[in-house]
C-alpha positions as CSV (number, residue, x, y, z in Angstrom):
1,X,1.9,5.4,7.6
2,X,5.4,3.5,7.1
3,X,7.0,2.4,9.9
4,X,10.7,0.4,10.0
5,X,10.5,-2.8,11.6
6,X,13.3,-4.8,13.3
7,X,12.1,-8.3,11.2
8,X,9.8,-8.4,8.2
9,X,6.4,-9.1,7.9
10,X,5.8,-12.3,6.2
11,X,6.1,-12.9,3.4
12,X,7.1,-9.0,2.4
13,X,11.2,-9.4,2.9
14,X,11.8,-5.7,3.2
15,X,11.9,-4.5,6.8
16,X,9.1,-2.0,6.3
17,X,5.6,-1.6,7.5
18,X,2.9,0.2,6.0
19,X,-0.9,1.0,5.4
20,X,-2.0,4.0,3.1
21,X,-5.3,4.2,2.7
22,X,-7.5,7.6,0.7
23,X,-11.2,7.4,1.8
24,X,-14.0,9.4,0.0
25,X,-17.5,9.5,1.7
26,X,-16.2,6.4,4.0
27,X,-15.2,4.1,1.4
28,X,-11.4,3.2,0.5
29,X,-11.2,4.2,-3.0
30,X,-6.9,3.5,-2.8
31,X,-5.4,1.7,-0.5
32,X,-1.8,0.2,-0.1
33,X,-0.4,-2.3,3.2
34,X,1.6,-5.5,3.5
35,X,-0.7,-7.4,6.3
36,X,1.1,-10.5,7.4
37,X,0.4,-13.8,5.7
38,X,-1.1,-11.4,2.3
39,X,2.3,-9.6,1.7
40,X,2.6,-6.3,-0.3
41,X,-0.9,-5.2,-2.1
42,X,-2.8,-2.5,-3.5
43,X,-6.7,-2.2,-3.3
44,X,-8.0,0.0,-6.8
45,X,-11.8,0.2,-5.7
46,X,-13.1,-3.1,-5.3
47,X,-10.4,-5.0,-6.9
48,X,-7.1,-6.1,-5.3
49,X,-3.7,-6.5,-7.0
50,X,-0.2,-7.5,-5.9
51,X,2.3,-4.5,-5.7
52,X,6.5,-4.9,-5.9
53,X,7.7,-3.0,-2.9
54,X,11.1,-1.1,-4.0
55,X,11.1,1.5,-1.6
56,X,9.3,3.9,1.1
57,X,9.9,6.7,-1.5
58,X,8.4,4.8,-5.2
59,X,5.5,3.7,-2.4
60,X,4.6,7.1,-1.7
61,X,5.2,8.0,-5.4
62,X,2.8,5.1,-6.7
63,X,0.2,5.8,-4.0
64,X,-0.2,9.5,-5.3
65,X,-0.4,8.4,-8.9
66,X,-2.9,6.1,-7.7
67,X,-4.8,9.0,-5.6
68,X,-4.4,11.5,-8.5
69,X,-5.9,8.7,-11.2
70,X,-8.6,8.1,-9.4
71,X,-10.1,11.8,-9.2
72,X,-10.5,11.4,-12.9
């Protein structure tokens, strides 16, 4: 989900919101969110890596990709 927010959520500076998550037998194979006091990050499996938020539109795209890749 991606919400708009009146104020961002530290330290993102964009005035979104969001936590996208894909889940195979009840493990988070992708996930993407911007938790206050982390900022804007992606989860690949077990490892976790900052992302550069651009928009609500290149997050959904890199997401997929992400999704799609890992089905390899």
């Amino acid at each position: 989900m991606i919400w708009r927010v009146p104020e961002p959520v530290p330290p993102s500076e964009h005035p979104y919101k969001y936590r996208l998550v894909y889940v195979v037998e009840g493990k988070r194979v992708v996930g993407y969110d911007n938790e206050r006091g982390k900022g804007d990050h992606k989860h690949l499996g077990l490892s976790e890596a900052p992302y550069r938020f651009v928009s609500p539109r290149q997050l959904m795209d890199d997401f997929m990709r992400d999704v799609k890749g890992s089905r390899r």
